[in-house]
C-alpha positions in Angstrom: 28.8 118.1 258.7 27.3 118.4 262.3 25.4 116.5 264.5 22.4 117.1 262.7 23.7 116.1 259.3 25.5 113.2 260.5 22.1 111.9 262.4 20.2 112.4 258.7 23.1 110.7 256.5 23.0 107.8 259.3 19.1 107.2 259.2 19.6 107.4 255.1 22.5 104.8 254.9 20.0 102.3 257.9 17.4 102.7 256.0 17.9 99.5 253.7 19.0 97.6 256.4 16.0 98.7 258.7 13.7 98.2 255.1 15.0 94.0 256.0 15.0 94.4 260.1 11.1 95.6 259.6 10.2 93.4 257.0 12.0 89.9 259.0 11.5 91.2 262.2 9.3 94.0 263.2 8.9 97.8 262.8 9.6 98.2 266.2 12.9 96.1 266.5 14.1 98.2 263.2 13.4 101.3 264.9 15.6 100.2 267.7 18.1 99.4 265.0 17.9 103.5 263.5 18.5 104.1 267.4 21.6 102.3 267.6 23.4 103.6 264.4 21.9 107.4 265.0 23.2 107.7 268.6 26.6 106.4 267.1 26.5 108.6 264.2 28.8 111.3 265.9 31.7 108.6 267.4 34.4 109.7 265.4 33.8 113.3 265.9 35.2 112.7 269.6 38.3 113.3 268.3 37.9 116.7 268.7 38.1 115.8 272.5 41.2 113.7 272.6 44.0 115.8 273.1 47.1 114.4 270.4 44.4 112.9 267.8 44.0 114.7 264.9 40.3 116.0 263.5 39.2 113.5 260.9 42.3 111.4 261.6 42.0 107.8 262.5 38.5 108.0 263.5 37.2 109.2 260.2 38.7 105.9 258.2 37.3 102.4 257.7 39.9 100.8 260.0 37.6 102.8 263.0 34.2 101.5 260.9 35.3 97.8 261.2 36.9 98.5 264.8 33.6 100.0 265.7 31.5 97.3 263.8 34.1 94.6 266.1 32.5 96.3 269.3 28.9 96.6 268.4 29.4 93.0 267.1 30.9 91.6 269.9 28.1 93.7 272.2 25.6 91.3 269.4 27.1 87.8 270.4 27.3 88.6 274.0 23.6 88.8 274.0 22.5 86.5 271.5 24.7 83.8 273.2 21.6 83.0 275.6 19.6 82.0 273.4 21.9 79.4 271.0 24.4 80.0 268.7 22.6 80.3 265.9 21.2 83.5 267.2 25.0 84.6 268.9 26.2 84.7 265.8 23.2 86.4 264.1 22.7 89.2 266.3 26.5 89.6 266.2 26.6 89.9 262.5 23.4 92.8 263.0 25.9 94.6 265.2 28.8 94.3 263.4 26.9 95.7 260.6 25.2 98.3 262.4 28.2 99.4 263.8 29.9 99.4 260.6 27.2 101.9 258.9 27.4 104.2 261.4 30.8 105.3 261.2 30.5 104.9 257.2 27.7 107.4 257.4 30.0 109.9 259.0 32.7 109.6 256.7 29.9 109.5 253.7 28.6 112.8 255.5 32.4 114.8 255.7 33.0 113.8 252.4 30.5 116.0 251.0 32.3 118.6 252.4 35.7 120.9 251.3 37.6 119.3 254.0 36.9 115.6 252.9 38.5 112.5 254.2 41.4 110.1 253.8 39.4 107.0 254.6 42.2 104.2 254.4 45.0 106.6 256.4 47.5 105.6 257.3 47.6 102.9 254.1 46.9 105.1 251.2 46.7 109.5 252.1 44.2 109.9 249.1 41.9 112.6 250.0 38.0 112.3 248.9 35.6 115.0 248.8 32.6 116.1 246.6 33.2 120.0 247.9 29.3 120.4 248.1 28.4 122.4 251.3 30.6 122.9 254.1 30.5 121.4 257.5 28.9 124.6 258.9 25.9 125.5 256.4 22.9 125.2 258.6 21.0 124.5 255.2 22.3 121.0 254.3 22.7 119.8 257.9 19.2 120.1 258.1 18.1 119.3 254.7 20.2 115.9 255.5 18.3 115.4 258.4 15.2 115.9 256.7 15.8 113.6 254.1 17.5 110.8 256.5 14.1 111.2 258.4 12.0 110.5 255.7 14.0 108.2 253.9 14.0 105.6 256.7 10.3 106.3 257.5 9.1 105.4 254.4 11.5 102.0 254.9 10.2 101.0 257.8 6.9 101.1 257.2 7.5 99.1 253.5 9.3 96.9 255.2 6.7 96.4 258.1 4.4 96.4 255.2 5.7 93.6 253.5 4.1 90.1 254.0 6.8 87.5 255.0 
């Protein structure tokens, strides 16, 4: 997919998590959440930019999702450290998660598409793909969008909605 399909599969795999961030916390603070994992929705596509690493290589596998979900987890504890442990290791848990779903998105996104993945290379070179649309189709990278958009809409404001 492209950047638009990858922003829309992102906001539809947050928006369960931001449903639980709006309903314990605010709408606003899981808006900032859909923030985080959409601006990190495209990571693993900058392998296109690295000269030696291969497209949908190591950065489109879960060993990147859980080193990215390390970072924005270790981003969490740094900040929540202020204010006690208990929140340190909270907010680090939020970020590791966050993290997490954003690179799963991606590969959740490519692996609708003829190319597909091989999300545990180097371990096991099985290749997955549903061979729906391809990366290109203007179509589904906006009909993703679309439906990412709304989807996490509608759980933010249920999950605002919800009285705790």
């Amino acid at each position: 997919m492209y950047r638009k399909g990858h922003l829309g599969a992102a906001l539809a795999v947050y928006a369960p998590f931001g449903f639980l961030v709006a309903a314990f916390a605010s709408f606003e603070a899981g808006a900032v959440g859909a923030l985080g994992v959409a601006s990190t929705a495209t990571v693993p596509d900058l392998d296109l930019r690295i000269p030696f690493v291969k497209h949908r290589g190591i950065t489109h596998t879960v060993w990147f999702a859980l080193l990215v979900g390390v970072a924005f987890g270790a981003v969490g504890l740094a900040v929540g450290v202020q204010r006690g442990v208990a929140v340190a290791l909270l907010a680090g848990g939020v970020g590791f998660l966050f993290g997490a779903v954003a690179i799963v998105s991606h590969l959740l996104a490519d692996a609708l598409t003829p190319m597909g993945i091989r999300p545990y290379a180097p371990v096991r070179d099985t290749e997955y793909t549903l061979d729906l649309v391809t990366a290109a189709n203007p179509l589904a990278n906006y009909a993703l969008l679309g439906v990412g958009g709304v989807v996490l809409a509608v759980a933010l404001v249920a999950g605002a909605a919800v009285p705790v």
